[in-house]
N, CA, C and O of each residue as an XYZ file, in Angstrom:
692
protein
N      36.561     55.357    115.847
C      37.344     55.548    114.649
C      37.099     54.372    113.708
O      36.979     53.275    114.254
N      36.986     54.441    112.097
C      36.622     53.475    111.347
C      38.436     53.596    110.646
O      39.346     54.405    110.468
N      38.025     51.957    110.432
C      39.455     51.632    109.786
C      39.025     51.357    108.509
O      38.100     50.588    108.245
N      39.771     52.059    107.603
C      39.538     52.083    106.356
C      39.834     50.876    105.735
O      40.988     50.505    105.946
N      39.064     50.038    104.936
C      39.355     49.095    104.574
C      40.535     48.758    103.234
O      40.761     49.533    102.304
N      41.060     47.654    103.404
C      42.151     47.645    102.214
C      42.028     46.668    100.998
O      42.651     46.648     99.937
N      41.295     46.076    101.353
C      40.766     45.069    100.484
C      39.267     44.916     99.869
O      38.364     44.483    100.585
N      39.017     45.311     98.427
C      37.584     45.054     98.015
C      37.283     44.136     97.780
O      38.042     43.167     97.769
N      35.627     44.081     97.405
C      35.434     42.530     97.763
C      35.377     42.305     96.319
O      35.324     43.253     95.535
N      35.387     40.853     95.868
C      36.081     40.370     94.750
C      35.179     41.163     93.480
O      35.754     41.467     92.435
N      33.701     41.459     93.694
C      32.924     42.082     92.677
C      33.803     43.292     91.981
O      34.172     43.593     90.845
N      33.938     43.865     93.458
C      34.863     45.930     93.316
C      35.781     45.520     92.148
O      35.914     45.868     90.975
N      36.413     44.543     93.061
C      38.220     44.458     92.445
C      38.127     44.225     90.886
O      38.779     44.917     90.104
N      37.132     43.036     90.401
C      37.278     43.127     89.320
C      36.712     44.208     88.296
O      36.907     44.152     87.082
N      36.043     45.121     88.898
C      35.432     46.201     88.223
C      36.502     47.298     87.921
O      36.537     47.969     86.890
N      37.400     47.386     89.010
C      38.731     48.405     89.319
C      39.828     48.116     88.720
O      40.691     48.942     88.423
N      39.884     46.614     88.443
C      41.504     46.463     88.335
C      41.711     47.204     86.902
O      41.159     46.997     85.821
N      42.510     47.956     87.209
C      43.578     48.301     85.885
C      44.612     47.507     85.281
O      45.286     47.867     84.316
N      44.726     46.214     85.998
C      46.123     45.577     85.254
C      45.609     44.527     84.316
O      44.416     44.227     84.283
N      46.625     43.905     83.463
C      46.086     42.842     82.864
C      46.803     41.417     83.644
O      47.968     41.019     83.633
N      45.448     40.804     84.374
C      45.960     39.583     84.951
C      46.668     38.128     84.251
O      47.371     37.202     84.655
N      46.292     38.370     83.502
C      46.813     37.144     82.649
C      48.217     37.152     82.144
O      48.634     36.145     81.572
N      49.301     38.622     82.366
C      50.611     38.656     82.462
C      50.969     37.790     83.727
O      52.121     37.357     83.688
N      50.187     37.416     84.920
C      50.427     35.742     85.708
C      50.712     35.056     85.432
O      51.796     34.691     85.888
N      49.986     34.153     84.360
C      49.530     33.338     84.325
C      50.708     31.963     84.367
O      50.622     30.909     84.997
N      51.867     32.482     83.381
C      52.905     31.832     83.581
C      53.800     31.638     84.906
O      54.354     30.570     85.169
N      53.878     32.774     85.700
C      54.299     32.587     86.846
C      53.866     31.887     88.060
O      54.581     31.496     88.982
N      51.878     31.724     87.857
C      51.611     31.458     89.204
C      51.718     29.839     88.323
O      52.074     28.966     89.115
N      51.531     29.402     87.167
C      51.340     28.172     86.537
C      53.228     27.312     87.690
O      53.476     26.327     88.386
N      53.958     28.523     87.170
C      55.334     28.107     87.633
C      55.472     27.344     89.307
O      55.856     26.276     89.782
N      55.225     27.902     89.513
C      54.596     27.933     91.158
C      53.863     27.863     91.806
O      53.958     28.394     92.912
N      52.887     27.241     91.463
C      50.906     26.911     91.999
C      51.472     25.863     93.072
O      51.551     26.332     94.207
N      51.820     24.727     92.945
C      51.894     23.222     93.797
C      53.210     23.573     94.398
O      53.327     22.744     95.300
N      54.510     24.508     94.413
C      55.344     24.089     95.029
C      55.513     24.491     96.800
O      54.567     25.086     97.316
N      56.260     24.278     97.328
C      56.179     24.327     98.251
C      56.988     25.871     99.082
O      58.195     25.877     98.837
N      56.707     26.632     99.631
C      57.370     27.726     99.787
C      57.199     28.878     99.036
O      58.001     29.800     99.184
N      55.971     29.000     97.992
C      55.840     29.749     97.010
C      55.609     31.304     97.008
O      55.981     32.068     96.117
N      54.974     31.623     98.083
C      54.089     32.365     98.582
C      55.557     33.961     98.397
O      55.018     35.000     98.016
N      56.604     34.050     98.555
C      57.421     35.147     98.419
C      57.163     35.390     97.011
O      56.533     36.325     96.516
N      58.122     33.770     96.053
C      58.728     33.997     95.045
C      57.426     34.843     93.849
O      57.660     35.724     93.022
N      55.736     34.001     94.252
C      55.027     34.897     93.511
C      54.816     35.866     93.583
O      54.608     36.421     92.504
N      54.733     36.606     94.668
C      54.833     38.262     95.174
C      55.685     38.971     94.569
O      55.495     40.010     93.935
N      56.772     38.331     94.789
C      57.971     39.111     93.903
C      58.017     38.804     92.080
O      58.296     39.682     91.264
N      57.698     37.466     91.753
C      57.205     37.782     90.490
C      56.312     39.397     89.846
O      56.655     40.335     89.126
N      55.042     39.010     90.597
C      54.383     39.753     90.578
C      54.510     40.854     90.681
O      53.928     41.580     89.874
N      55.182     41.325     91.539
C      56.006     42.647     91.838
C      56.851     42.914     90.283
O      56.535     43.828     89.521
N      57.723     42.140     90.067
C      58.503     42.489     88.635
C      57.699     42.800     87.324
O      57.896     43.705     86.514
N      56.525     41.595     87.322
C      55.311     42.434     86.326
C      54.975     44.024     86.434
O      55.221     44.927     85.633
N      54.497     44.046     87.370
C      53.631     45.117     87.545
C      54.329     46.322     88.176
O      53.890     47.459     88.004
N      55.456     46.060     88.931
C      56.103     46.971     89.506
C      55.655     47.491     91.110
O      56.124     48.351     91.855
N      54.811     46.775     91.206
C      54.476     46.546     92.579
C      53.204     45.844     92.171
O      52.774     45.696     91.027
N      52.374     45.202     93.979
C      51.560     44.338     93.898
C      49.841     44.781     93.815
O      49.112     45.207     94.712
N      49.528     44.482     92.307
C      48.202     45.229     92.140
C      47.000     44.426     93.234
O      46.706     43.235     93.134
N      46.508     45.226     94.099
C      45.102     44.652     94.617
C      44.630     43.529     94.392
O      44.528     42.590     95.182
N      44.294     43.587     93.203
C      43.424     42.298     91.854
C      44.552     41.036     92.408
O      44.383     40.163     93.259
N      45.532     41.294     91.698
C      46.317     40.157     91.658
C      46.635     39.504     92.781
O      47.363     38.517     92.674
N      46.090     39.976     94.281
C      45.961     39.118     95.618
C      45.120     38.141     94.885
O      45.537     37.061     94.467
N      44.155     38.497     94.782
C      42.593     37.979     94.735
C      42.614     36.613     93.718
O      41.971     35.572     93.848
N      43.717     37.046     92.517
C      44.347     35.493     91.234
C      45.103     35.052     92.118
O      45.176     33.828     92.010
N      45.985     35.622     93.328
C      46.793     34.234     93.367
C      45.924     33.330     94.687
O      45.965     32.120     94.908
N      45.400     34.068     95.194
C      44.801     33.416     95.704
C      43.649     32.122     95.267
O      43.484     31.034     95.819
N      42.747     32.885     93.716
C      41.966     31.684     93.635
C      42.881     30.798     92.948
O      42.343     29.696     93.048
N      44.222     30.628     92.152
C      44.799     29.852     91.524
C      45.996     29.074     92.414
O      46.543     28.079     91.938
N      46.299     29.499     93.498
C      47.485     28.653     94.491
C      46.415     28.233     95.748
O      46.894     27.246     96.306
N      45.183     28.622     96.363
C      44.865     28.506     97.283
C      45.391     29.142     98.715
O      45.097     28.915     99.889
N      46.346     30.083     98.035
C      47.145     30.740     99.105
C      46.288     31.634     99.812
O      45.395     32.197     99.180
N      46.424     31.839    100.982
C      45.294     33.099    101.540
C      45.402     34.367    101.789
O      46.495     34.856    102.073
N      44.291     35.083    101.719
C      44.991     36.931    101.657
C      45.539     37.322    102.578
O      46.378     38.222    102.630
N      44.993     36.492    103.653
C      45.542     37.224    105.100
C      47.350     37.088    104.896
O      48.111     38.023    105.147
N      47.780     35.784    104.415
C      48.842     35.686    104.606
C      49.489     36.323    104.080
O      50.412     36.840    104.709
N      49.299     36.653    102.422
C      49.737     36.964    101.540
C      49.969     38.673    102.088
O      50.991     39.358    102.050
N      48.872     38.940    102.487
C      49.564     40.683    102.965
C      50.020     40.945    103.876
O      50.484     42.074    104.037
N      50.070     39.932    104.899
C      51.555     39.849    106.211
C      52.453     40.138    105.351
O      52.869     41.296    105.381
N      52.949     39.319    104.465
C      53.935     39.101    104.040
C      54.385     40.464    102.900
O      55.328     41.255    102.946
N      53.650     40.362    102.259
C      53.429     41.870    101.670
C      53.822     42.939    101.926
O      54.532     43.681    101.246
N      52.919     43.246    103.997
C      53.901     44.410    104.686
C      54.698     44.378    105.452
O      55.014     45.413    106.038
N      55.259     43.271    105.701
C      56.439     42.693    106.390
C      57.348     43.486    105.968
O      57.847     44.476    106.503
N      57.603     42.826    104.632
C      59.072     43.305    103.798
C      58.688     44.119    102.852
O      57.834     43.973    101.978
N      59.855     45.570    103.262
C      59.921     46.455    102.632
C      60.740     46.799    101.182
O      61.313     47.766    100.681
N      60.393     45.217    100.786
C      60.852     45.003     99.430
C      59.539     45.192     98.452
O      59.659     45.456     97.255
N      58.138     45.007     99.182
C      57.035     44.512     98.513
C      56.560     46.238     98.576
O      56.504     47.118     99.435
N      56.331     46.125     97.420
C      54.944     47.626     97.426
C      53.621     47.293     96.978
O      53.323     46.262     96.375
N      52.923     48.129     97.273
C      51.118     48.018     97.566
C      50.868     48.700     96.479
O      50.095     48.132     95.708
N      51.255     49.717     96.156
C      51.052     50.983     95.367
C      52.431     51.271     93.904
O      53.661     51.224     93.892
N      51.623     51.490     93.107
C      52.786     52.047     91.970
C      53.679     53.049     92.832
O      53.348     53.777     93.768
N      55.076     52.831     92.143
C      56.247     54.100     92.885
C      56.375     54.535     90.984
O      56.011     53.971     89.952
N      57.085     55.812     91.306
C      57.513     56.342     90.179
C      58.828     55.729     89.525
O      59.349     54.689     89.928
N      59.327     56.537     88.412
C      60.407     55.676     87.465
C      61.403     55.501     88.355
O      61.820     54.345     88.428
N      61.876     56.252     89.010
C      63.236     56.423     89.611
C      63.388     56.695     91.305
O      64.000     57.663     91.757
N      62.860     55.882     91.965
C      63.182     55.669     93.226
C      64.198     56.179     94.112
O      65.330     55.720     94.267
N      63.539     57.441     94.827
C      65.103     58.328     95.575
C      65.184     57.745     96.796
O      64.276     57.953     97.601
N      66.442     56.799     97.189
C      66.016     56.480     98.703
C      66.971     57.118     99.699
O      68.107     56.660     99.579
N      66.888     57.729    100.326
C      67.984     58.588    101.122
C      68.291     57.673    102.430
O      67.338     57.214    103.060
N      69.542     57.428    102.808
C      69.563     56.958    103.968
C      69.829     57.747    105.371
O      70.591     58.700    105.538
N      69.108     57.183    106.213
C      69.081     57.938    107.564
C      69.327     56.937    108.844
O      68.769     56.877    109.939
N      70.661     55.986    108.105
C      71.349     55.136    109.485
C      72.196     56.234    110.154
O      72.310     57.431    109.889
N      72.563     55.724    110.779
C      73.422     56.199    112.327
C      74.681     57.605    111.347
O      74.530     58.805    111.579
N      75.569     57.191    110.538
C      76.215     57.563    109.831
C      75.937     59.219    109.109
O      76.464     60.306    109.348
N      74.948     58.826    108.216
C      74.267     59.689    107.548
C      73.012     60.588    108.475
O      72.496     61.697    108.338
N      72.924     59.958    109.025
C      71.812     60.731    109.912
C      72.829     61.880    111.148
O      72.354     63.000    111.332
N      73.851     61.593    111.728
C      74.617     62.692    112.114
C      75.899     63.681    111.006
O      76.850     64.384    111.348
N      75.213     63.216    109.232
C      75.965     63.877    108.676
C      74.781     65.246    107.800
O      75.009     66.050    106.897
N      73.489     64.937    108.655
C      72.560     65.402    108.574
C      71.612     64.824    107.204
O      71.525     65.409    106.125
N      71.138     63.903    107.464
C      70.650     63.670    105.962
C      68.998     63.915    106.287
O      68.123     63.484    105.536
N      68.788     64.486    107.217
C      67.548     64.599    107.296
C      67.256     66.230    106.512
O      66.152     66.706    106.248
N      68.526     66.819    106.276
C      68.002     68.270    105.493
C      68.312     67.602    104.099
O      67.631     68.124    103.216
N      69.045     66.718    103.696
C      69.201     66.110    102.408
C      67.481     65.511    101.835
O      67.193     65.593    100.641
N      66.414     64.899    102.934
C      65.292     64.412    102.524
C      64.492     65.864    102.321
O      63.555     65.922    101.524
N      64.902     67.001    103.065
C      63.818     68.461    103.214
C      64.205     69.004    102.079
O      63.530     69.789    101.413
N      65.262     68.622    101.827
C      65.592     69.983    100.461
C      64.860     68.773     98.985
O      64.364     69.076     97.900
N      65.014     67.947     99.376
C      64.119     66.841     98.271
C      62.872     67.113     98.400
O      62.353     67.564     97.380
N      61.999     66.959     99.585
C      60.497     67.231     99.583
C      60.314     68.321     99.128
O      59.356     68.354     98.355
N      60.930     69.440     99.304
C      60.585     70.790     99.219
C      60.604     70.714     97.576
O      59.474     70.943     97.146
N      61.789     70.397     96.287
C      62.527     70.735     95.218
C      61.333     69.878     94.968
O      60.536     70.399     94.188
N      60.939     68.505     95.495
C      59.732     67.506     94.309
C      58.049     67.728     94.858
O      57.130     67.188     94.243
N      57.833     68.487     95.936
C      56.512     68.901     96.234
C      56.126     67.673     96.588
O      55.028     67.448     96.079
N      56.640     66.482     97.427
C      55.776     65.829     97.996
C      56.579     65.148     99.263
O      57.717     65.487     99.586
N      55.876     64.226     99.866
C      56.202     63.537    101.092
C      57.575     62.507    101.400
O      58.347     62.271    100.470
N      57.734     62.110    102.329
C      58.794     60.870    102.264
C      57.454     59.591    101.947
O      56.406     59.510    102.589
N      57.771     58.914    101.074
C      57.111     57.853    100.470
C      55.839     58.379     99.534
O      54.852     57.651     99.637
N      55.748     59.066     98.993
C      55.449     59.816     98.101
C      55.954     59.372     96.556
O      57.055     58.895     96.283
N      54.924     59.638     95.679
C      55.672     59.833     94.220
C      55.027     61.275     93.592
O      53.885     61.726     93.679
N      55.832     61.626     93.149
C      55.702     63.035     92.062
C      54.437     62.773     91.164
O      54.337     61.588     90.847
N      53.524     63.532     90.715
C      52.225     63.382     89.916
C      52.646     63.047     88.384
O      51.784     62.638     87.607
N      54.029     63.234     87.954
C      53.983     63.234     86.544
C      54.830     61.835     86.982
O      55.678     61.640     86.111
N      54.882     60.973     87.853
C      55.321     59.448     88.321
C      56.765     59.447     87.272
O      56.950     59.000     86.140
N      57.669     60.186     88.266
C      59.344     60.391     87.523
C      59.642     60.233     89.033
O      60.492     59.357     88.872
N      59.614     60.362     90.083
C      59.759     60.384     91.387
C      59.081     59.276     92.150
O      58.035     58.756     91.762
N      59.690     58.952     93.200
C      59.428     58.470     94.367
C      60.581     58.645     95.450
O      61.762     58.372     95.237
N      59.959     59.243     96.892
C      60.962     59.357     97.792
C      60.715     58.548     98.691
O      59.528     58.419     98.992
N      61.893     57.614     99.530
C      61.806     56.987    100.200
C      63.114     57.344    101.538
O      64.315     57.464    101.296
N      62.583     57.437    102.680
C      64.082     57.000    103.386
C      63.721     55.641    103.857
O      62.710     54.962    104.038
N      65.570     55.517    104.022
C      65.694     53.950    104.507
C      66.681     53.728    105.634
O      67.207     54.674    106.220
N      66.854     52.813    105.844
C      67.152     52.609    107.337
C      68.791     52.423    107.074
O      69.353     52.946    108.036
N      69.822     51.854    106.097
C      70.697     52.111    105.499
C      70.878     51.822    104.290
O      69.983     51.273    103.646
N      71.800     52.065    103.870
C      72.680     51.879    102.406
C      73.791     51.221    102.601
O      74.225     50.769    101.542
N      74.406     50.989    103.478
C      75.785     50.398    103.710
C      76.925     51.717    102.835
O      77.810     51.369    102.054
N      76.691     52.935    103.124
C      77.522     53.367    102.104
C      78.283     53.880    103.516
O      79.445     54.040    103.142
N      78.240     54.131    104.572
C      79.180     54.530    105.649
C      80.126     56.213    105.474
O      79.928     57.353    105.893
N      81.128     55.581    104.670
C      82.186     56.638    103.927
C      81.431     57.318    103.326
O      81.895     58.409    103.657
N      80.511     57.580    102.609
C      80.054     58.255    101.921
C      79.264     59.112    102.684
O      79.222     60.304    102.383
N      78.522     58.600    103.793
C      77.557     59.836    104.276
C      77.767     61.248    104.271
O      78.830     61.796    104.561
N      76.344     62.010    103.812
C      74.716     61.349    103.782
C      74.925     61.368    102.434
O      75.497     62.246    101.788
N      74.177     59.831    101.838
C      74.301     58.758    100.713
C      72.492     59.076    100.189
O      71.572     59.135    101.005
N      72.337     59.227     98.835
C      71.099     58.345     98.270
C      71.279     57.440     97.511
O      72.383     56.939     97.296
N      70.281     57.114     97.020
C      70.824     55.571     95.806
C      69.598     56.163     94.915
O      68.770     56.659     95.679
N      69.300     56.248     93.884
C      68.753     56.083     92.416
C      68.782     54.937     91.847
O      69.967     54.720     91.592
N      68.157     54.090     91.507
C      67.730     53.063     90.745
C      69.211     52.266     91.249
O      69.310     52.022     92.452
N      70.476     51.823     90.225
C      71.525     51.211     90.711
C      72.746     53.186     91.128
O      73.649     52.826     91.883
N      72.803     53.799     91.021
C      73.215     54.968     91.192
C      73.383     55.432     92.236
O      72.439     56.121     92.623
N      74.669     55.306     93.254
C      74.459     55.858     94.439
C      75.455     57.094     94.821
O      76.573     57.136     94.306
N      74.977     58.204     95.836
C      75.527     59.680     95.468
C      75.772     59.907     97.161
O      74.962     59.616     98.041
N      77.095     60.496     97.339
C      77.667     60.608     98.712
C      78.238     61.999     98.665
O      78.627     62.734     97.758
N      78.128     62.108    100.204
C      79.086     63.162    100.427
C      78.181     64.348     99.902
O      78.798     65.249     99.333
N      76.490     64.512    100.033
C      75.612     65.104     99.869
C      75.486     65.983    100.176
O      76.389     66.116    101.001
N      74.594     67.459    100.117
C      74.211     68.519    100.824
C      72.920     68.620    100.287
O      72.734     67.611     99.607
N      72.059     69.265    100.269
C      70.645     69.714     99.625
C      70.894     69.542     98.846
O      71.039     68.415     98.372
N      71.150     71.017     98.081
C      71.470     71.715     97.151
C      71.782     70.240     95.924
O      71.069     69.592     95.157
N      72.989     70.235     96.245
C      74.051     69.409     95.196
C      72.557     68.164     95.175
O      72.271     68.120     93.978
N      71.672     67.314     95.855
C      70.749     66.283     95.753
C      69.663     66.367     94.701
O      69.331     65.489     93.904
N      69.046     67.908     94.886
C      68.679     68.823     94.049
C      68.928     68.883     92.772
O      68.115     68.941     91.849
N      70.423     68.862     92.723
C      70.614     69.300     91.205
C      70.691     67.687     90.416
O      70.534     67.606     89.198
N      70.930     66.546     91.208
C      70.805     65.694     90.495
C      69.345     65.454     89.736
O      69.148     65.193     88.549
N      68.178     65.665     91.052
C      67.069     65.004     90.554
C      66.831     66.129     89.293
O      66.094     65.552     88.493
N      67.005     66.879     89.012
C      66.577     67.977     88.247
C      67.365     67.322     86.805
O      66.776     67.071     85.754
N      68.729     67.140     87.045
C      70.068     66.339     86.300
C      68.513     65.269     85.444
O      68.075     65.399     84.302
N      68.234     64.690     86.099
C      67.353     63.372     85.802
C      66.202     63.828     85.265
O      65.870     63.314     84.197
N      65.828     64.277     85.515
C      64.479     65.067     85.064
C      64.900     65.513     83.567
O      64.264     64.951     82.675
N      65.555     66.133     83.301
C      66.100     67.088     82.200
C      66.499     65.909     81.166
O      66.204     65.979     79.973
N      67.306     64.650     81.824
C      67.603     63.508     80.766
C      66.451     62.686     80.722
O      66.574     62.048     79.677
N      65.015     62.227     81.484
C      64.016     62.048     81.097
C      63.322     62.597     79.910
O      62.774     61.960     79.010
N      63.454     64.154     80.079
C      62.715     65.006     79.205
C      62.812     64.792     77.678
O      61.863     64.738     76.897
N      64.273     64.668     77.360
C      64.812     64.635     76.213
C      64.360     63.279     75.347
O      64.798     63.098     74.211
């Protein structure tokens, strides 16, 4: 079996990148010499771009000396960091202990089914992204999603459904 590689080599990357690197420049300037840096630029970076473009391993690396290996431990460690663009509005359904015997696993089916794609998935016209997560702390509420700061309890399909559609329709406008 070949393992697909995740990293191009610096020629590719700069031929590929779509972002503009130099929206960095202030951040890694912020944080090049300090000590412990290695999150806070990720997550910079992350707030630029909205997740962490390829390319921009490759700048912080030649401008902090930081290394890739580390940098994408850390990367897929925490499931704060994304690899990949997500869409505008982030559906994350939770499936802790709570919500998961209040069935929220037909709350994620009636979502895949209504947006035509996967759990961790984004929608093609990038208005979507579905995620489950491990909780919400919403307890009382189960089964809970959260939307951007927006969180919705006491769920069924159906009613989950009509929000994202709810959203869709106030996108449109």
């Amino acid at each position: 079996m070949r393992v697909k590689r995740i990293i191009q080599t610096k020629d590719e990357q700069e031929k590929s990148s779509p972002v503009d690197l130099s929206l960095m420049d202030h951040l890694l300037e912020k944080y090049k010499n300090k000590k412990g840096n290695l999150i806070p630029i990720l997550q910079g970076t992350q707030n630029i771009y909205g997740y962490l473009p390829e390319s921009a391993f490759y700048k912080i690396a030649d401008v902090t000396g930081l290394k890739l290996s580390d940098m994408f431990g850390v990367a897929t460690f925490y499931t704060q960091f994304r690899l990949h663009p997500v869409g505008k509005n982030i559906v994350k359904v939770c499936h802790g202990t709570a919500c998961h015997v209040q069935n929220a696993t037909a709350i994620s089916e009636a979502i895949e089914d209504a947006l035509e794609i996967k759990d961790g998935e984004t929608t093609p016209d990038g208005l979507f992204t579905l995620e489950s997560v491990a909780c919400l702390g919403c307890c009382s509420l189960a089964p809970v999603m959260m939307i951007g700061d927006n969180t919705y309890g006491k769920l069924t399909g159906s009613n989950a459904v009509k929000i994202l559609k709810e959203i869709k329709i106030k996108e449109s406008n």
